[in-house]
N, C-alpha and C positions, 0 to 999 in steps of 0.2 A: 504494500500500500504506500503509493508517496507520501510524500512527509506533509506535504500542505491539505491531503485529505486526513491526517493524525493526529490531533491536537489535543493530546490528552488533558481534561480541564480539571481532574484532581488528582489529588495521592491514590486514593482508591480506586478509579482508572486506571493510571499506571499502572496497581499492583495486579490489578484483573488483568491486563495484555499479559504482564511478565510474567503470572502463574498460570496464563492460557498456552504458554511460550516454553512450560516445565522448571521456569529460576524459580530453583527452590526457596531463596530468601530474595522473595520479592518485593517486601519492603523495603526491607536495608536498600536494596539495590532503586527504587525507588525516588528515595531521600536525597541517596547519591545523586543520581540523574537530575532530581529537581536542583538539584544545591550547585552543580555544574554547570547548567542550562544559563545561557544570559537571555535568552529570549524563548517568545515560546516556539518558534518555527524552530529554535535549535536544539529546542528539547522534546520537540517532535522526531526531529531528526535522529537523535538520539534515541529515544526510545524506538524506532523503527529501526535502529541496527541491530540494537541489543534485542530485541523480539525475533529478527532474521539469524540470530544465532552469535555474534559477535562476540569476543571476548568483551563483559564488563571494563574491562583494566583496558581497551584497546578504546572504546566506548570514548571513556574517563580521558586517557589520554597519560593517567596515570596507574601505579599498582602499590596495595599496602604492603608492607614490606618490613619485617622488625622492627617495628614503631615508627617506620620513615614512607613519606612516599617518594615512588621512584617513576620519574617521568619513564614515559614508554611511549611509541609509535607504535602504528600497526603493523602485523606481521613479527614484531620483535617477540622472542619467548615470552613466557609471563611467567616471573615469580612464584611460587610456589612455597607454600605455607611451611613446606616439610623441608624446604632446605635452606630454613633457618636454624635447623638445626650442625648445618655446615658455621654459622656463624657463631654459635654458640660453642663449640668446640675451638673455634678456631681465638675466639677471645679468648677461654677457660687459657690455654696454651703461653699467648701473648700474656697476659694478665702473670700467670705462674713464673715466667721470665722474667718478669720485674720486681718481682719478689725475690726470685730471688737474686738477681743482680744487681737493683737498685737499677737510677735512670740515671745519676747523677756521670758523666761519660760517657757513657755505651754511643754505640750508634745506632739511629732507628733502624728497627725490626724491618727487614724487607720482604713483604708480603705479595704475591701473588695470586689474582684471582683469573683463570686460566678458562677458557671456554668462558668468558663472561657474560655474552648476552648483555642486557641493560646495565652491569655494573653492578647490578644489587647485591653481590655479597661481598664485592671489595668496599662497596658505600658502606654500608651494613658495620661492617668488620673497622672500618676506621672511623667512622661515628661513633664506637665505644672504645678505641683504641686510639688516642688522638695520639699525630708522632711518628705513627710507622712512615717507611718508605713504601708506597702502595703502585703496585705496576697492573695493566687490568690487560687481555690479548682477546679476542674474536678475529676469524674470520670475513663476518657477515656486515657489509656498510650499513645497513640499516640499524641495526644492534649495536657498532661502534657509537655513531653519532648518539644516541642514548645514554652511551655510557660514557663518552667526554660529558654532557651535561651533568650526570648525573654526579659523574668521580671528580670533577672540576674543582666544585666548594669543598673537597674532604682532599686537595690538594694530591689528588691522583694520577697517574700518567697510562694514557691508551696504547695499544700497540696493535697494528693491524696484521694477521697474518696467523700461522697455520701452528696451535700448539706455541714449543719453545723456539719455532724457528722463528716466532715476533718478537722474543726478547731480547734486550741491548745484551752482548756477548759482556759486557763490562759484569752484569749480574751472574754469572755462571759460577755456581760454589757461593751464593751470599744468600739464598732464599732460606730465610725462616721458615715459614709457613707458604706453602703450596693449596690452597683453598681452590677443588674444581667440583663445579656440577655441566659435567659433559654428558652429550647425547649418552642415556641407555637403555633404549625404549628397544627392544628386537624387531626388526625390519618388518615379520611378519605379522605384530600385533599392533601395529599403527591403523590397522584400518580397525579396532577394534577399539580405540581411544576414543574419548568423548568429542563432540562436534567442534567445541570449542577450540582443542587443541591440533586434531586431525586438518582441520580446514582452514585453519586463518593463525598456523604460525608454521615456521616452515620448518618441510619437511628434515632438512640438514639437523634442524637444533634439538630434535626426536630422534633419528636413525643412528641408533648403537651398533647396525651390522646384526648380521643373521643369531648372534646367540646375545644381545644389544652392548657387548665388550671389548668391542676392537677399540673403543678409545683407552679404557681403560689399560689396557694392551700397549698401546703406544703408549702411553705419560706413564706406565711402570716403565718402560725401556729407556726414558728418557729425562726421568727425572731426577735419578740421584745422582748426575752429574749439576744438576743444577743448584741441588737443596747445600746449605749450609752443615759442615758438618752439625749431628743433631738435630737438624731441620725437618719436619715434618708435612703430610699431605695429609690432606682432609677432603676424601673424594665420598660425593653421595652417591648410590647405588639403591636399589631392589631390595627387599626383606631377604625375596626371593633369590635374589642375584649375592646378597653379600659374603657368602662362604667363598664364591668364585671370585670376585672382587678381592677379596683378602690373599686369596691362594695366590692372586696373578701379581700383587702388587709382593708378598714376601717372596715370592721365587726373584725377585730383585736385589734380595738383602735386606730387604726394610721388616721392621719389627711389625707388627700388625695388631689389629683388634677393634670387632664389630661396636658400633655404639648405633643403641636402639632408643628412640622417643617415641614412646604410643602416645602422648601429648599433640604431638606434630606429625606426626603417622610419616616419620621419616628417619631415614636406616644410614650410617655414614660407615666410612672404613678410616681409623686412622692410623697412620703411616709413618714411624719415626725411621730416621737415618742415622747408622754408627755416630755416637757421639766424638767428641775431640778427641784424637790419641792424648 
């Protein structure tokens, strides 16, 4: 239905399309949309995307994100609630460093957030960690430009290109912390993903490869030349997937062990590297 025959005239409107539409919290979503809207033809408009299936967060223009929003474009992954728990690890970490080293000389922590999409968990990770040295790498120009905005104010640096072959060789043996949520959706249950995700983000930042671990695969092979002795990885994964995650990442030398959040209904593997001789 075009937008200028759409003119939703209440909240209760609204919430009728968006649970005619199956948004299960269609109010919240609702609220949103109205509080966005400058006009009403633009929140017409709005809600006729998000009724046609849209990501919410693509909708908005933005996504909630560990108490931050994080600007987003269309087609850019969306954030995802569970890998916050990437962030949460990955401070616990940073935090424990400082304890036990103190700040007073050290040099900032140089963190990594790898496959990054919108930057939300190198944002994330240095909004409660003010100080690091924070580097962010994608592929995808649409998901770059998101995350210069986004890593900009938290004093972050973008790197375009494939894995560690986008980072400045100067960093090689200085990474702290390796923070990645890389494709691991398996090739053949993409079409089995919800409308949201299957249809309007793309297919690259979903395809983990036929059993969804080939990236995995690679940034084990590739990353403990990068990590600082000591330095660690914090790759999210599958409930399902995390034994194999774990196995592919210790067959590298890296020390391993699954962490589970039923809070955030998300599974991480983390990854330590021989410490200092």
């Amino acid at each position: 239905m075009p937008a200028s025959e759409s003119r939703p005239a209440s909240l209760d409107d609204i919430c009728a399309r968006l649970r005619s539409a199956g948004c299960v919290f269609a109010e919240e979503e609702a609220q949103l949309l109205l509080s966005a809207a400058s006009s009403a033809a633009e929140l017409a408009s709005s809600v006729d995307r998000r009724v046609a299936g849209y990501p919410l967060e693509h909708v908005l223009g933005w996504a909630s994100f560990s108490g931050l929003r994080i600007e987003l474009d269309a087609g850019v992954f969306v954030p995802r609630v569970r890998t916050e728990l990437v962030v949460n690890e990955a401070v616990a970490l940073l935090q424990a460093d400082r304890a036990l080293a103190g700040c007073e000389g050290e040099s900032p922590a140089v963190v990594v957030d790898l496959c990054c999409g919108s930057g939300a968990v190198g944002t994330a990770i240095a909004a409660r960690i003010p100080g690091i040295e924070l580097h962010a790498t994608d592929v995808d120009p649409a998901a770059l430009d998101c995350a210069r905005r986004n890593l900009s104010p938290v004093g972050g640096t973008v790197h375009a290109g494939d894995l560690f072959d986008a980072l400045p060789a100067a960093l090689r043996g200085k990474i702290r912390v390796l923070a990645v949520n890389a494709p691991y959706v398996p090739t053949g249950a993409i079409n089995t993903m919800p409308q949201e995700a299957r249809l309007y983000e793309k297919r690259a930042s979903l395809d983990g490869g036929p059993d969804g671990l080939d990236f995995h695969r690679r940034i084990a092979a590739g990353a403990p030349e990068w990590l600082l002795p000591g330095g660690s990885i914090i790759i999210e994964t599958s409930q399902s997937q995390a034994a194999q995650t774990a196995d592919i990442m210790a067959g590298t030398g890296l020390a391993v062990r699954i962490v589970r959040s039923d809070e955030l209904d998300g599974t991480v593997v983390v990854c330590h590297g021989r410490p200092p001789a």
